[in-house]
PDB file of N, CA, C and O in Angstrom:
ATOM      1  N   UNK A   1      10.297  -1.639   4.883  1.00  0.00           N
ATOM      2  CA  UNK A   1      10.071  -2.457   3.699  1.00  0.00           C
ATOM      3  C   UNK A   1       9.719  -3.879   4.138  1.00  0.00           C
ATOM      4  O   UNK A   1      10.479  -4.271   5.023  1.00  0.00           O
ATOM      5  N   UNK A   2       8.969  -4.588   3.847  1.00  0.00           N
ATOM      6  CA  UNK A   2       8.201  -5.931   4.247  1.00  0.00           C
ATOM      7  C   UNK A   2       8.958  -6.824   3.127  1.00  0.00           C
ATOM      8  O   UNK A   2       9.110  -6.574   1.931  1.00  0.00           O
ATOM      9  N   UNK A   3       9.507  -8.258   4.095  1.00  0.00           N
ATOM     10  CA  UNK A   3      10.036  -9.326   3.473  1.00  0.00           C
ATOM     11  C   UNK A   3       9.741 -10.149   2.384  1.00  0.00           C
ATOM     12  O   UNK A   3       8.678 -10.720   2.140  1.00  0.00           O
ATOM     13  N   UNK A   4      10.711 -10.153   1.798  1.00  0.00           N
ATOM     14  CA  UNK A   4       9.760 -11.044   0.172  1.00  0.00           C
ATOM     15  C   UNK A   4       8.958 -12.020   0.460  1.00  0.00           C
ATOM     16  O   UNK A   4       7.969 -12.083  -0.271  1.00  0.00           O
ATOM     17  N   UNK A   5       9.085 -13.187   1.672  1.00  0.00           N
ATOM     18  CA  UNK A   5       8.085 -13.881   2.062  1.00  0.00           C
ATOM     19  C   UNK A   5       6.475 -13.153   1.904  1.00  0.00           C
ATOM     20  O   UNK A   5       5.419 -13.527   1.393  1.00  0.00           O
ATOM     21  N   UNK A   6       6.883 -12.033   2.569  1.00  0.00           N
ATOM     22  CA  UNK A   6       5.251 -11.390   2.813  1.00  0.00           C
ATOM     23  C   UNK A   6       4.578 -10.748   1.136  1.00  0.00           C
ATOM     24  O   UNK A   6       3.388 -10.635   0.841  1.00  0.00           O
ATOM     25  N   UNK A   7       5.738 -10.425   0.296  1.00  0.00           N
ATOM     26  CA  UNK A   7       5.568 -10.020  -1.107  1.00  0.00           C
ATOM     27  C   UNK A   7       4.742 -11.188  -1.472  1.00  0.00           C
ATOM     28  O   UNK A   7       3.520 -11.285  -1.588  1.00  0.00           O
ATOM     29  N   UNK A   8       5.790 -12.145  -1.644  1.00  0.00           N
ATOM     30  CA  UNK A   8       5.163 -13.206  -2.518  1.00  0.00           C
ATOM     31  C   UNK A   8       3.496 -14.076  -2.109  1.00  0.00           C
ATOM     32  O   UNK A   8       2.650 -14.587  -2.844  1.00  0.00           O
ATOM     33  N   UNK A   9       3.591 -13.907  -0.507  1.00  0.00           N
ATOM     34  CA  UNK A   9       1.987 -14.399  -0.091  1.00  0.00           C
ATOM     35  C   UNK A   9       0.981 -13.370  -0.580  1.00  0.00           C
ATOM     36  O   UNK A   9      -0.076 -13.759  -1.078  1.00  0.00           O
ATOM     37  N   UNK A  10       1.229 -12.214  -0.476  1.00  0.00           N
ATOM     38  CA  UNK A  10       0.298 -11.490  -0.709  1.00  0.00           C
ATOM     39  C   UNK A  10       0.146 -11.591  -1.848  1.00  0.00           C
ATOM     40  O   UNK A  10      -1.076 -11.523  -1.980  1.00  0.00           O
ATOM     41  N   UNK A  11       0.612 -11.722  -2.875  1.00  0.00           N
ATOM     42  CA  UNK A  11       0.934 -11.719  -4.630  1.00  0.00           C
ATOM     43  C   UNK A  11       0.354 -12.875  -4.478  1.00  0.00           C
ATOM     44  O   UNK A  11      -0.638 -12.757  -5.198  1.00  0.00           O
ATOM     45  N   UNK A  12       0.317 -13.971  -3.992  1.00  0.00           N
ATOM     46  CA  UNK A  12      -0.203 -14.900  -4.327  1.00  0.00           C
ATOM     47  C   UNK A  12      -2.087 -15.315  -3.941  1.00  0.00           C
ATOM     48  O   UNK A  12      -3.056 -15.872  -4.457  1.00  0.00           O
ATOM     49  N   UNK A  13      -1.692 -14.607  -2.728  1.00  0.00           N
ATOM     50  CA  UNK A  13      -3.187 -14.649  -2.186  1.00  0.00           C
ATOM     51  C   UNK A  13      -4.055 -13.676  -3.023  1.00  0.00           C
ATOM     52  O   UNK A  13      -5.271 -13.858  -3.068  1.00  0.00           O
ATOM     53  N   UNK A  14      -3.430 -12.571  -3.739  1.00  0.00           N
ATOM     54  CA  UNK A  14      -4.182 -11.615  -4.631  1.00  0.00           C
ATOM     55  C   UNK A  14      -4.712 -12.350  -6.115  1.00  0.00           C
ATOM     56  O   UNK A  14      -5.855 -12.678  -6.434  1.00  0.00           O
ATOM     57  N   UNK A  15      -3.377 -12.477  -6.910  1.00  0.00           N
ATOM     58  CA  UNK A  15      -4.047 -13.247  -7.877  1.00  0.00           C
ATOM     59  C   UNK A  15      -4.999 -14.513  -7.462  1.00  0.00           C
ATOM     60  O   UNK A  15      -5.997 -14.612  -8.176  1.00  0.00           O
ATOM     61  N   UNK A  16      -4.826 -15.789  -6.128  1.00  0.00           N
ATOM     62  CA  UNK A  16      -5.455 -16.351  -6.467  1.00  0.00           C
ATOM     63  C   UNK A  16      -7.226 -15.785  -6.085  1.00  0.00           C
ATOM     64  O   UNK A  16      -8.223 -16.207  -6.671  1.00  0.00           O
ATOM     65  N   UNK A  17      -7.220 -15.137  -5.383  1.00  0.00           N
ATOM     66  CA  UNK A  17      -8.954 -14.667  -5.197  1.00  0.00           C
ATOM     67  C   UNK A  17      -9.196 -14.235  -6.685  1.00  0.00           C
ATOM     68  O   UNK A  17     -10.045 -14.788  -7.384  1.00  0.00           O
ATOM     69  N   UNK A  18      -8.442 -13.269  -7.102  1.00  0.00           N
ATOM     70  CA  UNK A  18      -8.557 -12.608  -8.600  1.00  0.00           C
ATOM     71  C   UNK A  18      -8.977 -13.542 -10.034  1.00  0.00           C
ATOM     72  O   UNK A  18      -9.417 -13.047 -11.071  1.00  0.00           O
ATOM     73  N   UNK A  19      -8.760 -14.770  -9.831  1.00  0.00           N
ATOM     74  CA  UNK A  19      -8.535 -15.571 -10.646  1.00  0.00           C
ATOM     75  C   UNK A  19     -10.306 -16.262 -10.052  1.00  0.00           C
ATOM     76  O   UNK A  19     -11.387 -16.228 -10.640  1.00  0.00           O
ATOM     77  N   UNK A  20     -10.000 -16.727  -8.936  1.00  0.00           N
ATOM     78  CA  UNK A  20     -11.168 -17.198  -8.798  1.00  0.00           C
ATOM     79  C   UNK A  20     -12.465 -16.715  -8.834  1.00  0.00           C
ATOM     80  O   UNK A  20     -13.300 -17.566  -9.139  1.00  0.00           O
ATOM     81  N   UNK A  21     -12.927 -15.477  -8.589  1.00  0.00           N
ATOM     82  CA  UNK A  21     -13.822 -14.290  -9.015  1.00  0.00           C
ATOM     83  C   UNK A  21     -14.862 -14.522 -10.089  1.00  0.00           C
ATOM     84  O   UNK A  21     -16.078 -14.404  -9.942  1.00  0.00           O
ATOM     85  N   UNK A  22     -14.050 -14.958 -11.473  1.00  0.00           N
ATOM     86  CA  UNK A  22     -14.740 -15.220 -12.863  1.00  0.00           C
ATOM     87  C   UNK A  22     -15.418 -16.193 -12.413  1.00  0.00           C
ATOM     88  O   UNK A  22     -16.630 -15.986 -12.353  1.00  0.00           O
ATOM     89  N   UNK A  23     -14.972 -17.401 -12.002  1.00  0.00           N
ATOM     90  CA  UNK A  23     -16.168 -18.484 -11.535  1.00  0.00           C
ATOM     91  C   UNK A  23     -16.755 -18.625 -11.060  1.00  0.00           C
ATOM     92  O   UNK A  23     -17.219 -19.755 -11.215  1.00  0.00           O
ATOM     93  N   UNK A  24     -17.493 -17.698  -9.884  1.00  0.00           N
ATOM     94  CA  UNK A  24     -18.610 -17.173  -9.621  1.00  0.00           C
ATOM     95  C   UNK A  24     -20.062 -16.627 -10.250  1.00  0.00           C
ATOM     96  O   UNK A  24     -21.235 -16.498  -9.901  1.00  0.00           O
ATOM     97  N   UNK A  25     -19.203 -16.392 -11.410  1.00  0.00           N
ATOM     98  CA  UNK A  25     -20.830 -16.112 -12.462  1.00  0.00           C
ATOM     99  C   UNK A  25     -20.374 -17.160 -13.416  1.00  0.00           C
ATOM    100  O   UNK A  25     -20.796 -16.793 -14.513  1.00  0.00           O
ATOM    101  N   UNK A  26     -19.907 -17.964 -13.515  1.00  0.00           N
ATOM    102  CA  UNK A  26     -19.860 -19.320 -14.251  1.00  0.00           C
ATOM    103  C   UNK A  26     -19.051 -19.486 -15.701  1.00  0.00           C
ATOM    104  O   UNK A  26     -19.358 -20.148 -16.693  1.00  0.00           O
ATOM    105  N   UNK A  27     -17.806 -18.561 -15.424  1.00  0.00           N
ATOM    106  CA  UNK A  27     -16.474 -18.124 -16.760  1.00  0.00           C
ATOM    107  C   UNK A  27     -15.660 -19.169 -16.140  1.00  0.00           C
ATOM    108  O   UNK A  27     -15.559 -19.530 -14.967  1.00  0.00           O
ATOM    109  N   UNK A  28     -14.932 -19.688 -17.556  1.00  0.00           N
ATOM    110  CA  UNK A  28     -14.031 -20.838 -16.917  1.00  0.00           C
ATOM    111  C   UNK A  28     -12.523 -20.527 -16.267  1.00  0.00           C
ATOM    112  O   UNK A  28     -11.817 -19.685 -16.821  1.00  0.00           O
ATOM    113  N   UNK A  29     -12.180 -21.036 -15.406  1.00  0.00           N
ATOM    114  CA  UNK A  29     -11.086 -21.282 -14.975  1.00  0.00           C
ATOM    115  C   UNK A  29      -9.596 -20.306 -15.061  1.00  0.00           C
ATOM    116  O   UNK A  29      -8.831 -19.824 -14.225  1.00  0.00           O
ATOM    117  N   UNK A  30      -9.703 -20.337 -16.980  1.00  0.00           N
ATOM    118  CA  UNK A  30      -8.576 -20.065 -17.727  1.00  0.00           C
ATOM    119  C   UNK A  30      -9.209 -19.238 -18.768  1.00  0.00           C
ATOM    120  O   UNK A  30      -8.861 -19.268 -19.948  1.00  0.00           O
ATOM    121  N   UNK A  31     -10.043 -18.584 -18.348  1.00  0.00           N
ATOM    122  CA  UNK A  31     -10.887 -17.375 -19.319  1.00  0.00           C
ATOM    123  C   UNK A  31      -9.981 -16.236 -19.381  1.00  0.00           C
ATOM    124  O   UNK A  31      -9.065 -15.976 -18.600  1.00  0.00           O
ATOM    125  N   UNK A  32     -10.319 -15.657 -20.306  1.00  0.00           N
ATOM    126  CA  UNK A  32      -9.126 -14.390 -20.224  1.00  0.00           C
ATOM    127  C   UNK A  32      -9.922 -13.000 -18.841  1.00  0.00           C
ATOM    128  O   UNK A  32      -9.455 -11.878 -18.647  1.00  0.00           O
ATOM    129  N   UNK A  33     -10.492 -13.281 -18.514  1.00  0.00           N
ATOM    130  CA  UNK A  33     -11.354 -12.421 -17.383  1.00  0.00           C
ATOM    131  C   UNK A  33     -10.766 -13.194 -16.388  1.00  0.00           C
ATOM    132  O   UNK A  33     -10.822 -12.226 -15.630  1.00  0.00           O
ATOM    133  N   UNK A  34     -10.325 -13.929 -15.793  1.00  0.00           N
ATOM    134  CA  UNK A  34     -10.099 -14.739 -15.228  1.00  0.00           C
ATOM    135  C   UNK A  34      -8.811 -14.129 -15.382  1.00  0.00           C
ATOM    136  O   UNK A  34      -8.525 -13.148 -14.696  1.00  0.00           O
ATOM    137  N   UNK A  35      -7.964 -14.633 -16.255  1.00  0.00           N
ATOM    138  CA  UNK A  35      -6.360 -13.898 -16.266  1.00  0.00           C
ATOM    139  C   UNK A  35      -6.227 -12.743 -15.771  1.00  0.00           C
ATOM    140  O   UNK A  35      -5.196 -12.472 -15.155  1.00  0.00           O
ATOM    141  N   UNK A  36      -7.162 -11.886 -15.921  1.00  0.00           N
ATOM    142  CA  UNK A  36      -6.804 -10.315 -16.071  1.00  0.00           C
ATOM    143  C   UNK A  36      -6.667  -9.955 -15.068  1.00  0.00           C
ATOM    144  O   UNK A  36      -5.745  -9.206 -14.742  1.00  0.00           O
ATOM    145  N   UNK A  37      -7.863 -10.544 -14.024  1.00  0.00           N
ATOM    146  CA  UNK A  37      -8.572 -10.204 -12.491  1.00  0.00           C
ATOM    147  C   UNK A  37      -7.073 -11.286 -11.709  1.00  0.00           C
ATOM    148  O   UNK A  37      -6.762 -11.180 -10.523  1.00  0.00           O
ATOM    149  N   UNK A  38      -6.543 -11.994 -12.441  1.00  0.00           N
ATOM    150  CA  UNK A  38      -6.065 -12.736 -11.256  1.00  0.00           C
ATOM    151  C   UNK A  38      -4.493 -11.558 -11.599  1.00  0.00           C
ATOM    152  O   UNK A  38      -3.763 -11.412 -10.619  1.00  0.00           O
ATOM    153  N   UNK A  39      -4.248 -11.126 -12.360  1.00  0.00           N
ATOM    154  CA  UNK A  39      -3.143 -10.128 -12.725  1.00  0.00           C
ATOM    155  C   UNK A  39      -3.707  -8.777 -11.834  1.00  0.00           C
ATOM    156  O   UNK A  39      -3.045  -8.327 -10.898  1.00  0.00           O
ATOM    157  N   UNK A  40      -4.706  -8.332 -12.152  1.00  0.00           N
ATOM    158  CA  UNK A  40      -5.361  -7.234 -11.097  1.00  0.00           C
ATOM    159  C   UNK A  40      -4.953  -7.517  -9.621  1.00  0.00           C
ATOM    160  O   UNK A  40      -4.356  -6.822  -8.799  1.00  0.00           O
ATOM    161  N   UNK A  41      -5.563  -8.981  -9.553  1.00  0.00           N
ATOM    162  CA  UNK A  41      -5.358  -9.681  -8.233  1.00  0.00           C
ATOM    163  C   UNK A  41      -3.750  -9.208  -7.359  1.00  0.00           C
ATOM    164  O   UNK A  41      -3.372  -8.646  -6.331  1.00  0.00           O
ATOM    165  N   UNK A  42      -3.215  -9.869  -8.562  1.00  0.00           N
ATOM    166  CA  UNK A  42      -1.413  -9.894  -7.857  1.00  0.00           C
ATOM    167  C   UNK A  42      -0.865  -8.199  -7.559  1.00  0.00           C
ATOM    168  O   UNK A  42      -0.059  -7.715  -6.765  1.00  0.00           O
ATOM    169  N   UNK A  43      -1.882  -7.539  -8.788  1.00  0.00           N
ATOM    170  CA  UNK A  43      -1.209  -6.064  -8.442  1.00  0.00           C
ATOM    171  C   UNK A  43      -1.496  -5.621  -6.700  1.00  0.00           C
ATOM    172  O   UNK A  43      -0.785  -5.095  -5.843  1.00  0.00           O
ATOM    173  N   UNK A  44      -2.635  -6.037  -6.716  1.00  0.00           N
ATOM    174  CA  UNK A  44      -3.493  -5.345  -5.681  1.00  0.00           C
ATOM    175  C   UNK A  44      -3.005  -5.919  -4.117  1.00  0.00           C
ATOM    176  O   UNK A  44      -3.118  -5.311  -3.052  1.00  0.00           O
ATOM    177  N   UNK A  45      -2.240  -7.734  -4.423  1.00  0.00           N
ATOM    178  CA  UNK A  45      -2.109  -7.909  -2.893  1.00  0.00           C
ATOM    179  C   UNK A  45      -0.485  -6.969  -3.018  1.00  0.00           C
ATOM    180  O   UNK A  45       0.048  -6.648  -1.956  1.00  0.00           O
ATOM    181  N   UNK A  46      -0.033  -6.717  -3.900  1.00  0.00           N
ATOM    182  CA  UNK A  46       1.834  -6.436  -3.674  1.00  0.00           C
ATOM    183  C   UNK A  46       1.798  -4.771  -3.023  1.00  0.00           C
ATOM    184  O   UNK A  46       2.580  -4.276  -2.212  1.00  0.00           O
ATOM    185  N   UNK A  47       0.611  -4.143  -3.692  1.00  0.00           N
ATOM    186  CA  UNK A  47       0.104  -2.992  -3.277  1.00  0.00           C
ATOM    187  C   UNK A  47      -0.127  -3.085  -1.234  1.00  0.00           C
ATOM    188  O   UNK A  47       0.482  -2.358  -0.449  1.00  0.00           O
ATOM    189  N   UNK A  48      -0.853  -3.856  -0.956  1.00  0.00           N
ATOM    190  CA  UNK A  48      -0.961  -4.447   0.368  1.00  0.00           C
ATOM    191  C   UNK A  48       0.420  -4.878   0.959  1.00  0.00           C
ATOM    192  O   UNK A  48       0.918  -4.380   1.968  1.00  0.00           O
ATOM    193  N   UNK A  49       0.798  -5.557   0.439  1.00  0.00           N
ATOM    194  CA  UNK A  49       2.150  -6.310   1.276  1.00  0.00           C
ATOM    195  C   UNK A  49       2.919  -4.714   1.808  1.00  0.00           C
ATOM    196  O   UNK A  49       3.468  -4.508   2.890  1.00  0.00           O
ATOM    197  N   UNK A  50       2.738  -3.737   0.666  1.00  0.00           N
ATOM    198  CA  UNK A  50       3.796  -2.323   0.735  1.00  0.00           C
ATOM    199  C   UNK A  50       3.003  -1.522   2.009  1.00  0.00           C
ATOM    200  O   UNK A  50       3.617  -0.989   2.933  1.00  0.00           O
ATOM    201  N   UNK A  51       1.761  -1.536   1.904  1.00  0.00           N
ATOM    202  CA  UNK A  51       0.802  -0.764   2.497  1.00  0.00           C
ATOM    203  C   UNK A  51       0.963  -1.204   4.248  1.00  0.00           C
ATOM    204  O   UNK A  51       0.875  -0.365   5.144  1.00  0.00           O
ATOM    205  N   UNK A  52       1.213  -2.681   4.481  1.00  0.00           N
ATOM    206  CA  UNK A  52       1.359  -2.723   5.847  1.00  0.00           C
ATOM    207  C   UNK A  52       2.832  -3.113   6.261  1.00  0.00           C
ATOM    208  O   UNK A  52       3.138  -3.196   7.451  1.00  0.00           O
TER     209      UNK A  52
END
């Protein structure tokens, strides 16, 4: 099982790419596409943190 340190970076490093994503095609900041992907985001690094 991997240390909450490593939980929480990865959770964090997930949502923030996730979040940042929308502003690439020019959605703001705090768009709800933006929320969703940065929630996708967090699923996807905690998924990782488990995975290694």
């Amino acid at each position: 099982m991997p240390s909450r340190l490593l939980i929480w970076v990865s959770i964090f490093i997930g949502s923030t790419i996730g979040g940042i994503i929308p502003e690439l095609w020019g959605a703001g900041m705090f768009s709800y596409l933006s929320l969703l992907l940065s929630g996708i985001g967090a699923l996807v690094g905690l998924w990782i943190a488990f995975k290694i």
